[in-house]
Every structure is written in C-alpha cells, then in structure tokens.
PLY file of the C-alpha trace (Angstrom):
ply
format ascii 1.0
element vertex 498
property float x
property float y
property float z
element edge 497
property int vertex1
property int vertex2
end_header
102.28 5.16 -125.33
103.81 8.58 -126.23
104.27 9.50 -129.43
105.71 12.75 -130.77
104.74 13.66 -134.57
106.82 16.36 -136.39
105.83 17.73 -139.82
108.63 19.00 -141.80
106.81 21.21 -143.60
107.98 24.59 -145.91
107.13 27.08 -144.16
107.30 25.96 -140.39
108.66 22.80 -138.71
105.71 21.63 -136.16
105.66 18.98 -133.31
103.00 17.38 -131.51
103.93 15.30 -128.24
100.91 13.12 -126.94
100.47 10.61 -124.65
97.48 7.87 -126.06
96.24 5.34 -124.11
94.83 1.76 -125.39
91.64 3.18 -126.39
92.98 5.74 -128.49
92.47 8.24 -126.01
95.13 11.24 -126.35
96.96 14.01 -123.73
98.44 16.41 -125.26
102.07 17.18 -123.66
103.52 19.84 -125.63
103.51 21.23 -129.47
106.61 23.28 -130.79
106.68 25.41 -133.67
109.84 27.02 -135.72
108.97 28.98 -139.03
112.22 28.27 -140.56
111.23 28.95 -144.46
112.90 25.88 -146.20
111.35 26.49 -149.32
112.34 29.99 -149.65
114.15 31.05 -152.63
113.61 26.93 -153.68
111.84 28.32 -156.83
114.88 29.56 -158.10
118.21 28.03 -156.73
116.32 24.80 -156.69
118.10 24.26 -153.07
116.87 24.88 -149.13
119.44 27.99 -148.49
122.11 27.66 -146.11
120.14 29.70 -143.56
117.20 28.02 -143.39
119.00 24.53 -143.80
120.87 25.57 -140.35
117.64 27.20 -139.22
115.62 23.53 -139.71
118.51 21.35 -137.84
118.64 24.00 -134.73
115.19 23.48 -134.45
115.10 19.85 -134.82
117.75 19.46 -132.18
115.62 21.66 -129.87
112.94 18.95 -130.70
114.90 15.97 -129.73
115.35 17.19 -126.17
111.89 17.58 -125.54
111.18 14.02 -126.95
114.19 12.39 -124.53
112.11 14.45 -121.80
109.08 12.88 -122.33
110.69 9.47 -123.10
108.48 9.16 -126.41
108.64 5.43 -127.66
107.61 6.56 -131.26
109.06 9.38 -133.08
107.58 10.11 -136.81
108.74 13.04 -139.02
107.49 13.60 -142.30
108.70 15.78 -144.72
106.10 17.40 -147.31
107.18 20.06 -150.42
110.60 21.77 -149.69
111.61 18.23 -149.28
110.30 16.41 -151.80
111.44 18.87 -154.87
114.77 20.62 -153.08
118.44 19.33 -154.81
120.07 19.00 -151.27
117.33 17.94 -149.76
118.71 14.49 -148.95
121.74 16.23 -147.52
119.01 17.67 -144.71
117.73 14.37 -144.18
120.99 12.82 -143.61
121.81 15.37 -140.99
118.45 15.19 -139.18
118.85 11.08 -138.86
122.26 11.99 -137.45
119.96 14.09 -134.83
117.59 11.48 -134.07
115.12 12.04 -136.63
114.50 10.03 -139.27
112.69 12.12 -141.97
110.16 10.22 -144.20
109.48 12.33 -147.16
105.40 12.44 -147.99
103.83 12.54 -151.09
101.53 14.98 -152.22
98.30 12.63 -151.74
99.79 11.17 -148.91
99.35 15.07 -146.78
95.80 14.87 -148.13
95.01 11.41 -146.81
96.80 12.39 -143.55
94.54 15.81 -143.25
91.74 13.84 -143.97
92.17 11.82 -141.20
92.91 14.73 -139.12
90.18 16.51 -139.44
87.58 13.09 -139.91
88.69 12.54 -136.14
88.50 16.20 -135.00
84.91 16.74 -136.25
81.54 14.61 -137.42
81.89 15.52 -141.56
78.37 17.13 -142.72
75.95 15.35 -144.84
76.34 17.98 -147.30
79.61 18.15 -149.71
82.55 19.54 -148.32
86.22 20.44 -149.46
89.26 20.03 -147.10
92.28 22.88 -148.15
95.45 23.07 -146.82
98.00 25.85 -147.92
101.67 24.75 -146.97
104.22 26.87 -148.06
105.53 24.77 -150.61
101.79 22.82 -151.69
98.38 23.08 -151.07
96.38 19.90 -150.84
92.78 19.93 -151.74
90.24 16.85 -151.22
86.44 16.76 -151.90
84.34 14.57 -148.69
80.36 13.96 -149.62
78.62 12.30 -146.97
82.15 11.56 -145.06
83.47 9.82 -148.09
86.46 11.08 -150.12
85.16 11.66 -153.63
88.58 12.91 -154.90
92.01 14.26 -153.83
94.71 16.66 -155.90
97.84 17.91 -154.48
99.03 21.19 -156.01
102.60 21.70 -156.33
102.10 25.58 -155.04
102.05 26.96 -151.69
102.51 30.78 -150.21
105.93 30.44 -149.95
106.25 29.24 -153.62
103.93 31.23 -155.03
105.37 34.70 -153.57
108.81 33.26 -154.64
107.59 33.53 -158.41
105.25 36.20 -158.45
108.39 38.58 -157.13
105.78 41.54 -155.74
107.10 45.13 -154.99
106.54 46.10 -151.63
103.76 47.46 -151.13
102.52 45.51 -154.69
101.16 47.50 -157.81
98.43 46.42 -159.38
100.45 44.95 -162.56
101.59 42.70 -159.78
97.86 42.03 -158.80
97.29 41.30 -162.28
100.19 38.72 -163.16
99.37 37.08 -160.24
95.63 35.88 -161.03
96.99 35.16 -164.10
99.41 32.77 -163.10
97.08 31.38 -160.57
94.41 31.00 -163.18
96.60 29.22 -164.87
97.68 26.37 -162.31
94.03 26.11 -161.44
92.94 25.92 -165.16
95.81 22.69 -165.17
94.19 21.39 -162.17
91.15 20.50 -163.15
92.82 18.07 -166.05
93.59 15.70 -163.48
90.58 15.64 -161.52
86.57 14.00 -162.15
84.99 15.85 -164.56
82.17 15.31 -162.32
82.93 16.59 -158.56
80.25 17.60 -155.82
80.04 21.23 -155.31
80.90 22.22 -151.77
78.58 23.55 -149.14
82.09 24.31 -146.81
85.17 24.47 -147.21
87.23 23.41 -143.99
90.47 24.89 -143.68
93.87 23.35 -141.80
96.83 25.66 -142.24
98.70 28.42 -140.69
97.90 30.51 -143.44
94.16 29.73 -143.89
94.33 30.73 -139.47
95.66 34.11 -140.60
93.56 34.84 -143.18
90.57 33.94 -141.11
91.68 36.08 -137.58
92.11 39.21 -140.55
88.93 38.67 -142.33
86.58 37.90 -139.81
88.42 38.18 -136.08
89.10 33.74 -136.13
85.43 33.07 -137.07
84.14 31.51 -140.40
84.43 33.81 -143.11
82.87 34.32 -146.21
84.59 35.25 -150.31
83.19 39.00 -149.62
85.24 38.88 -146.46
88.32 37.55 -147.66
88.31 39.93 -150.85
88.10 43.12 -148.50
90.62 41.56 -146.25
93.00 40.75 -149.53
92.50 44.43 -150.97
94.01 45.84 -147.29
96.73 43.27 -147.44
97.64 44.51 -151.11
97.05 48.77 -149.99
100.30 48.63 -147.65
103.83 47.41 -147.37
104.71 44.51 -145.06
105.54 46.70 -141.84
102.67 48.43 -142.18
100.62 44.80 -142.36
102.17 43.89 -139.42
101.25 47.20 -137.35
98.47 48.34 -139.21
96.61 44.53 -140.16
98.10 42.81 -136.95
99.73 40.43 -139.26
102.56 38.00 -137.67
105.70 39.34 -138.93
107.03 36.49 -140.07
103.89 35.88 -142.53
103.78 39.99 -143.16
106.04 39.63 -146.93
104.05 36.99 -147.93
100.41 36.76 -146.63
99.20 39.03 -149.35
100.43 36.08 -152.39
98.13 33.66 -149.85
95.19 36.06 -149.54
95.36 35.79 -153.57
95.39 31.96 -153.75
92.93 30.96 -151.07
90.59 34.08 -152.56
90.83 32.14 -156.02
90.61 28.42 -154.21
87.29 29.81 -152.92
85.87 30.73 -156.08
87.18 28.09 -157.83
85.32 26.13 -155.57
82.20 27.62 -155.87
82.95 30.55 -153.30
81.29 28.38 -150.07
82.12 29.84 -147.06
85.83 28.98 -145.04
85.80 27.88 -141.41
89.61 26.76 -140.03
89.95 24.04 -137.99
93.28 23.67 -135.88
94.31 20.52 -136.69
96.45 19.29 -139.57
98.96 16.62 -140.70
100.99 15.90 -137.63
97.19 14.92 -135.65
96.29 12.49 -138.80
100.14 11.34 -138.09
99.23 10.55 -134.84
96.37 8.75 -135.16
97.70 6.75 -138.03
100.68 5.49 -135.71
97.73 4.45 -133.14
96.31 1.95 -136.16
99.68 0.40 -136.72
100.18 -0.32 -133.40
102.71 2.81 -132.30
104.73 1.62 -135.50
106.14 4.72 -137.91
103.96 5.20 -141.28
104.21 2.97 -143.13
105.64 -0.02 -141.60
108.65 -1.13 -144.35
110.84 -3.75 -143.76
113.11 -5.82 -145.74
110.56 -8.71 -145.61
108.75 -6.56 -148.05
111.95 -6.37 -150.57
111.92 -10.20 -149.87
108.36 -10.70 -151.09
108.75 -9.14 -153.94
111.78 -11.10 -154.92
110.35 -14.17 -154.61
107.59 -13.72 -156.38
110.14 -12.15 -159.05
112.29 -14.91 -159.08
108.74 -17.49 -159.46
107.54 -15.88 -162.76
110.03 -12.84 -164.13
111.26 -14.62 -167.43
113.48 -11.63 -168.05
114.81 -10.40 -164.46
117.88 -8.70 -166.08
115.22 -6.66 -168.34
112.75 -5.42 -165.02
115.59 -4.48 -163.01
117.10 -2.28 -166.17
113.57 -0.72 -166.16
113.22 -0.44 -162.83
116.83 1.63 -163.15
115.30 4.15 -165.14
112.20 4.57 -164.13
113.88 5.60 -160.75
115.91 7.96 -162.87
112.41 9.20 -164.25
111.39 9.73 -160.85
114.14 11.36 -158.96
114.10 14.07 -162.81
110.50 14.24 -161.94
109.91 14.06 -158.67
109.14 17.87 -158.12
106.64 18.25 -160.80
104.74 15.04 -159.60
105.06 16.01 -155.80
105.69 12.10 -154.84
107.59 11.06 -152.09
109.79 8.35 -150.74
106.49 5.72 -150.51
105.89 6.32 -154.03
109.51 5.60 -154.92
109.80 1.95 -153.17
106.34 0.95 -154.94
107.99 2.37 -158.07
110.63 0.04 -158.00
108.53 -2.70 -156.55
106.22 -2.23 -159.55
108.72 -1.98 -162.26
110.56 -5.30 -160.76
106.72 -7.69 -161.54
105.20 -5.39 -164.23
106.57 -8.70 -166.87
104.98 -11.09 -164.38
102.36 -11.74 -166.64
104.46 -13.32 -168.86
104.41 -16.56 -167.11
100.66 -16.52 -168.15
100.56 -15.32 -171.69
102.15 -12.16 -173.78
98.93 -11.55 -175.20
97.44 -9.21 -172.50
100.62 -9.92 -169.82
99.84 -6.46 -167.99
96.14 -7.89 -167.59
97.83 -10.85 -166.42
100.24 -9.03 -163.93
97.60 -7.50 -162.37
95.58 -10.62 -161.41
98.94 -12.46 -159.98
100.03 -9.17 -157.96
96.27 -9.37 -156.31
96.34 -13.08 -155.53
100.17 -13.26 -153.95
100.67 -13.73 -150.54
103.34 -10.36 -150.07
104.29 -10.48 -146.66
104.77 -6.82 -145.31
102.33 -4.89 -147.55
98.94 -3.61 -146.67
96.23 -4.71 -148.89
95.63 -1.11 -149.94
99.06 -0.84 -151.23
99.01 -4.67 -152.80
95.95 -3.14 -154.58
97.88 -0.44 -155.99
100.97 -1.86 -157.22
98.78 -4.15 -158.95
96.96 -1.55 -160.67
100.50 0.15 -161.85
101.34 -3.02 -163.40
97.91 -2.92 -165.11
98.34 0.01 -166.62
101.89 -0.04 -167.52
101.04 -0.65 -171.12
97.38 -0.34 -172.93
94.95 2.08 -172.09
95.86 4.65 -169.57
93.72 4.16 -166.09
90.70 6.43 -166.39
87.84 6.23 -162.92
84.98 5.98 -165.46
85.78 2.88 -167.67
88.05 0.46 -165.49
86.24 -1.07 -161.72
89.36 -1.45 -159.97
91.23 1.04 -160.54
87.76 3.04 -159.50
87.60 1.16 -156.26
90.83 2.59 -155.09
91.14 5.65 -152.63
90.94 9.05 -154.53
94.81 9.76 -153.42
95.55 6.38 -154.74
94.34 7.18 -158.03
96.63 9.79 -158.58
99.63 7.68 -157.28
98.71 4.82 -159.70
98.60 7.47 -163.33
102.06 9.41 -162.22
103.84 5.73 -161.11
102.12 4.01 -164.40
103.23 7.04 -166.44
106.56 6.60 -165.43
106.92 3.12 -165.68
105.46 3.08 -169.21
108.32 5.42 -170.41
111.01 3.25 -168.61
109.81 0.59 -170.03
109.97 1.98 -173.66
113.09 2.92 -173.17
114.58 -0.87 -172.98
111.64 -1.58 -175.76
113.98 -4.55 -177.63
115.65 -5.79 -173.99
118.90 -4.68 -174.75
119.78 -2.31 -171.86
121.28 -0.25 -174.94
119.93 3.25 -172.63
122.22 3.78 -170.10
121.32 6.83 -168.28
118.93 9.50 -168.56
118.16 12.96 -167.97
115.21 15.49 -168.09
114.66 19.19 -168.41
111.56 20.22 -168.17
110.43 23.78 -169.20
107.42 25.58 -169.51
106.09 24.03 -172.84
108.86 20.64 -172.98
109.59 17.84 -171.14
113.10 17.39 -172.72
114.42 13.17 -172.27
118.71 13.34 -172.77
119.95 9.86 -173.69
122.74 8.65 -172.73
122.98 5.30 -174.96
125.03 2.46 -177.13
124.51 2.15 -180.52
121.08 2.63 -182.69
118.23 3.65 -180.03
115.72 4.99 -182.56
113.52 2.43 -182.21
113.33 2.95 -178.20
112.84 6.97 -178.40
109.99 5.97 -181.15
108.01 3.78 -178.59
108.96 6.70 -175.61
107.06 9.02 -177.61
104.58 6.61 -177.85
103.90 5.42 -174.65
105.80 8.53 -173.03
102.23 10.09 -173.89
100.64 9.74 -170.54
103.51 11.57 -168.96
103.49 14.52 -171.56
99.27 14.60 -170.57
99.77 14.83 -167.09
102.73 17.23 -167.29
101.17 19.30 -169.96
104.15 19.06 -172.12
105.14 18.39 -175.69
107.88 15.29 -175.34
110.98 15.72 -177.09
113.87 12.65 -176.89
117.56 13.25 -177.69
120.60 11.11 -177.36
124.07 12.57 -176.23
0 1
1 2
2 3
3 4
4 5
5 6
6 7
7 8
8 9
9 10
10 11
11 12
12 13
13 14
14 15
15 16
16 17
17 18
18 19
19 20
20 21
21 22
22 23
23 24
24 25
25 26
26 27
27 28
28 29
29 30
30 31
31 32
32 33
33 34
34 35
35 36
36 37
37 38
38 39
39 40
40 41
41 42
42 43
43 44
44 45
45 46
46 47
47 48
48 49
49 50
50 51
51 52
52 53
53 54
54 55
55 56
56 57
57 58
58 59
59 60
60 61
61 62
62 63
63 64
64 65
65 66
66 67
67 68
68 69
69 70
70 71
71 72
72 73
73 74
74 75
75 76
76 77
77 78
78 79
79 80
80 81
81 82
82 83
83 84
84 85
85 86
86 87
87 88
88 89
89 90
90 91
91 92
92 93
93 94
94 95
95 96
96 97
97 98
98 99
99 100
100 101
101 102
102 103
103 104
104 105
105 106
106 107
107 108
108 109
109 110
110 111
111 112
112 113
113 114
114 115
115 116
116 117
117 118
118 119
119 120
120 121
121 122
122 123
123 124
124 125
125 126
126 127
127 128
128 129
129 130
130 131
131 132
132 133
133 134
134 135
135 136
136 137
137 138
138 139
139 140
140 141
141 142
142 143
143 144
144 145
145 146
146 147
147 148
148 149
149 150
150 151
151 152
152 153
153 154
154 155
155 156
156 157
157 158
158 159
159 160
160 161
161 162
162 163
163 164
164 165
165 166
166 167
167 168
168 169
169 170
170 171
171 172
172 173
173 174
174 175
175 176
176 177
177 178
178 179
179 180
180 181
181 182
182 183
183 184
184 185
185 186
186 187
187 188
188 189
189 190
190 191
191 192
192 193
193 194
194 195
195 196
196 197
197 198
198 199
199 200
200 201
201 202
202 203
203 204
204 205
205 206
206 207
207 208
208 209
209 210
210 211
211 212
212 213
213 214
214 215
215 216
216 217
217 218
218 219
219 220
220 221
221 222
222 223
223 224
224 225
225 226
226 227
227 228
228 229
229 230
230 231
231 232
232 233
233 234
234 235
235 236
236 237
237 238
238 239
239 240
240 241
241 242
242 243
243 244
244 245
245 246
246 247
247 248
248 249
249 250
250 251
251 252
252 253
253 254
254 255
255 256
256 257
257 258
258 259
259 260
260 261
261 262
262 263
263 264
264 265
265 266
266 267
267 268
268 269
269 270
270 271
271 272
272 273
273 274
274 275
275 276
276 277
277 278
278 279
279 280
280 281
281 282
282 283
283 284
284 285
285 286
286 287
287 288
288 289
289 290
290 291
291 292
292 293
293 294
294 295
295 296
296 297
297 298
298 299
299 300
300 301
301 302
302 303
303 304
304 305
305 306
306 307
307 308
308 309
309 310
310 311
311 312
312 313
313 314
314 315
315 316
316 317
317 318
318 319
319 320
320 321
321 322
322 323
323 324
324 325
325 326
326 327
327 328
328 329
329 330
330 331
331 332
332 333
333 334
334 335
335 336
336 337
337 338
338 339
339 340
340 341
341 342
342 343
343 344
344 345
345 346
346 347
347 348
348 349
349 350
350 351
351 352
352 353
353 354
354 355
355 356
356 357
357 358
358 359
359 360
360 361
361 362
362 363
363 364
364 365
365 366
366 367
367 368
368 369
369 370
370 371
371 372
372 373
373 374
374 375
375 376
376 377
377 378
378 379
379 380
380 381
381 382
382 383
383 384
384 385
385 386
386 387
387 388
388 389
389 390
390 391
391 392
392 393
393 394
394 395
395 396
396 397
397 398
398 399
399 400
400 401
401 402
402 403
403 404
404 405
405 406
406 407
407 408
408 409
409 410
410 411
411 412
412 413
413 414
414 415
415 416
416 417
417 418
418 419
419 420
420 421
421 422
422 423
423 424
424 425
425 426
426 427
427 428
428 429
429 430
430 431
431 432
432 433
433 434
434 435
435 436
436 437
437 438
438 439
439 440
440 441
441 442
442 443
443 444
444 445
445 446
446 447
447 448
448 449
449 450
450 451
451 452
452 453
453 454
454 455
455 456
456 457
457 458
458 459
459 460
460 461
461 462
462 463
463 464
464 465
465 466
466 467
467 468
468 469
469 470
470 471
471 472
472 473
473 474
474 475
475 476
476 477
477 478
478 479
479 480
480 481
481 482
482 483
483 484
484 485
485 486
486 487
487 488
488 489
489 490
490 491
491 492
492 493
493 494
494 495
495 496
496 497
C-alpha cells in the first residue's frame, strides 16, 4: 500500500510518501516541503493573500506528480489553522480538489490527537509526565501524556506566524517590543489555563514536533536537547540583531529569519509555563500520525464519512424527532454559529458534520419524557445502531446532546463525559456551547430568527439578529444559555436584532 500524507499547514505545506506493508511496516519514498506562509498577514485581512494562495496551489501541483509517480492508492491532506479561520479559505480548497487533492480541514484537537500518535509510534513515552508541543504557524497544540496516557489536550489558536503578525516588531526589535510581547503572550496563556484541569501533572520533558521547535533547538544547543537557560540566551541573540544579520550571523534559515525571534518568545514562555522541563525535538509530526491512522482504517482517508452516516442519523430522526422542522431550524443556526466562530474555536470540518448531526437528535429525548429529554437523548444516541460512525464519535455526539441544556459538562462531576479522550472533551463544551445558543434562539419553535451574525471583539461577542416579529423572549434565553459560549470565549454576550 502507498500512501502519501500532506499537511496543509500555515507556515509550510509538507508531504510524506510511504510505502506500508500488511504489518504496518513503512518505506519511506520521498517527503516534500514548500514554506508558502498561508497565514501571513491572516491576522489582519482575515484572508490567505494572493501570493501565498498561488504559492500553496504551485506547490500542491508539484505534489500531485510525485504521487502519480509513485502510483499512491491513498492520498490524505489535512488542512490545520490558516485553513480553518481564513475567509477564502474554501476558495483554496476548491482549487486544490480541482488538483487532485481533497483538503480535509482539522480541528485544533484533532492535530493534537494526530501528534500524539506520531510521536506514541516514533518513541516508548517515559514513565514520568511528559508534554507534547507543537508550534505551527497559525496554532500550537499542547497535550499532557503520564505514563503513556493522555491526561489532557488544548489547542491554542496562536502560532509564529500569527503571533509575529500581531506583535508588528521593528527590525531589529526594541525592547518596548520585547515587552508588549510577553504581555500579550501572558495573556493567551493566562486564558489557557481556563479551559484546562485544574489539576495537570507537571512535566519531566517536554517533546517537541515542529519546524520551529527544530530551529530553536539547532540555535540553542547545536540539534541536541536544550534546556530554559539555553533557549533564553539563544532568544536574547535572536532579539540583539535584524533578520539578515540572524540569518548570517545566527545561521538562521532565511525564510524563518523575520519571524523566529516572536517563536523564541512563545516556546521560552511555553517552557516556563510548563514548569521550565527541559525540550528535546523529535522529527516527526502530523503527516506520520496521518499515516498511521490511514493504516487502522484500512488505507481509507480520516475519517471514513459516507452518506450511510447522514442516513443513520435520519432514521433515527425520523423514529423519535417529534419536532423535525424545529432541529433542522437549530441545526441552521448553530452552523451559522459555527462558520461566525469557527476561528476563535479552531474546529474543523469533523466538528461541523457532528454539529449538525447533534443538533438534528438533541430533541430525541422527547420520545421518552420532557422532564430531563437531554438525559434522555443521551442514553438513545449510545444505544442506536448508527451505521458509519466509530464508537468514539457515537460517544461524543451523545455527550453534546447531553449537555445541550442543564449543567455545562465539567471532567470532575459527570463519568461519561470524563471517560472521553482529553481532545474529545474540548470538542464536546465548544459543539454543546454552540448548540445551546442555537437552540435558544428558536426557544418557542417558531423559526421567528432567520439569520445570524457575530462580531466578536476583544471584550464582546456581539449576536446580530436578523428576525420576524417579537424575539425578546429568544435573545432572553440566548443570554441565558449563551453563557457557556461567553465562558469559553471570555466575552461579555450582547444580542441585537436588525
């Protein structure tokens, strides 16, 4: 079986051709890199520019011949940041299909699981705690492994390439710049810790799986492990010069030279917010945990969909849904909620289908009882035969209907949602948070919201209505059960109508 894995990622596109043999054996037959930049300038136009755009399809062409010359039966792409949060990002996906390569855009927890299984195949994890960091340029992905279990996951919506987008450094940077910077970072990480375990085990390691993190580590301690004392020194010479002079001076790669400062700043703070354990990089990342998770499906692309899944879910819709014309108005705007969202949650095209899947059966219960029907939901969503899902993600949808009204899902107080994978966890509070404010919004089953539309700020997430007739009662229960969003967001809710 060949199979060739490319990871659309922000910084670089990367592909990884290998030949894998019943056993799971692999050969590797070639690995391409382009550093196109498709995030750059994101932060503020909000778009991939028109370089990089052509910059990303030249290389993907390039790509496709050497997969036709090694006759690869299974072709994957996944697309990770740039992707996920970039306005004409679907326009670069509709372009790359017409290449040959269909893109599936990733979720945030979805790169950690994937680097996880990277690196669990690359190397036997310690008994001690460890912490698995990668720095993309448009997200870093963190995930905590005691005893070669996942305690927990977060992806970060900030990479280098994001990061040195809004901190907007003078070259060579002042030390105001310095100073804004730690600020800011101090700041995301200070946000960051909302969402994870209050209790997490401290890390002994940290294992490192980016191009960035392999830079940092050849300039701190020549490619070998290196230490927080390291880095800092490292960071101070990176800061002292301009970026010619890092690249002649430092023997930094030129295309990494206006930026590898900003990422000797973040992984320097990642470090000691960690507990400042020493860094080793390994030289694997996403595309190897693609790769292997092709060989457990069988060669099949990740995940498997198929309209037999859509099926499933209508039937068991159409069993016990006694208000269909109700779910799918939800399900309308909670997709409307996600695609407004979708940057700030750092979810992908996965996350989207059990969105919808979830907001079609969250009124399943019903058929049971309307006392406790989420409660209900949950239990009928567990015991269904749905043909085409994994049981992982049968366990999740079920736990978004769960929570879609009640208490919000917390690892402490409630067994099943604590038996789910650490990345899941974080799927199941953005999709449940979503689905609770779509579900507000049609809060007396009239479809009386139409449309809707968010603006999110620094201190507001800002819901625009557009609506028929009296809809105070609907933005009364949105800022009611909107809550979970405005927690996870850290935003004050506000809810007009136009």
């Amino acid at each position: 079986m060949r199979i060739a894995a490319i990871d659309v990622g922000s910084n670089s596109i990367h592909m990884m051709v290998v030949e894998a043999d019943p056993m799971g054996g692999q050969r590797v037959l070639a690995r391409e890199k382009a550093m196109v930049r498709l995030a750059r300038g994101e932060a503020k136009s909000g778009e991939i520019g028109p370089e990089a755009f052509r910059a990303g399809l030249e290389a993907l062409e390039q790509m496709v011949r050497t997969i036709r010359d090694f006759g690869c039966e299974t072709v994957m792409a996944c697309g990770t940041a740039a992707l996920r949060d970039a306005k004409n990002a679907q326009a670069f996906v509709l372009e790359a299909e017409k290449l040959g390569i269909p893109i599936k855009v990733i979720s945030g927890e979805e790169e950690a699981r994937l680097i996880h299984q990277a690196v669990s195949h690359a190397i036997p994890f310690p008994p001690e705690p460890v912490a698995l960091v990668d720095i993309g340029g448009g997200s870093t992905e963190l995930t905590w492994v005691q005893s070669g279990r996942v305690a927990a996951s977060i992806s970060l919506p900030w990479g280098l390439q994001r990061l040195a987008d809004a901190a907007q450094t003078a070259d060579p940077p002042t030390a105001h710049d310095l100073k804004r910077l730690r600020k800011m970072i101090r700041r995301i990480l200070k946000k960051a810790r909302k969402d994870l375990p209050s209790e997490l085990p401290e890390p002994t390691l940290i294992l490192g799986t980016s191009g960035t993190l392999e830079d940092l580590a050849r300039g701190a301690a020549a490619g070998q492990a290196f230490t927080v004392e390291q880095l800092r020194d490292f960071a101070l010479r990176l800061w002292r010069v301009d970026s010619l002079h890092r690249t002649e001076r430092l023997g930094v790669d030129a295309k990494r030279a206006e930026v590898l400062h900003v990422g000797a700043i973040w992984a320097l703070s990642l470090m000691e917010w960690l507990g400042c354990p020493p860094l080793r990089h390994l030289p694997v990342g996403m595309r190897e945990g693609m790769i292997w998770e092709a060989l457990k499906h069988g060669g099949a692309a990740i995940p498997p969909l198929a309209d037999r899944r859509r099926a499933s879910i209508e039937q068991l819709a159409a069993r016990l849904d006694p208000d269909p014309g109700h779910s799918r108005h939800v399900a309308r705007l909670a997709d409307e909620l996600f695609t407004s969202l979708q940057p700030h949650f750092e979810l992908g095209d996965t996350e989207r289908q059990w969105l919808a899947f979830a907001a079609r059966l969250h009124d399943i219960g019903f058929s049971i009882s309307e006392k406790g029907h989420h409660k209900h939901g949950e239990y009928l969503i567990r015991n269904a035969t749905l043909p085409g899902f994994w049981p992982e993600e049968i366990d999740l949808l079920a736990q978004v209907v769960r929570f879609h009204r009640g208490k919000v899902p917390h690892h402490a107080k409630h067994e099943a949602f604590r038996a789910l994978a650490p990345w899941h966890r974080q799927v199941v509070r953005k999709l449940a948070a979503i689905l609770r404010g779509a579900d507000a919004l049609d809060r007396r089953r009239r479809q009386s919201v139409r449309h809707l539309a968010v603006e999110v700020d620094e201190s507001r997430l800002h819901l625009i209505l557009d609506a028929a007739g009296d809809v105070d009662p609907e933005m009364e229960a949105f800022l009611d059960k909107g809550a979970l969003l405005g927690t996870l967001l850290d935003r004050w809710i506000e809810v007009t109508v136009v």
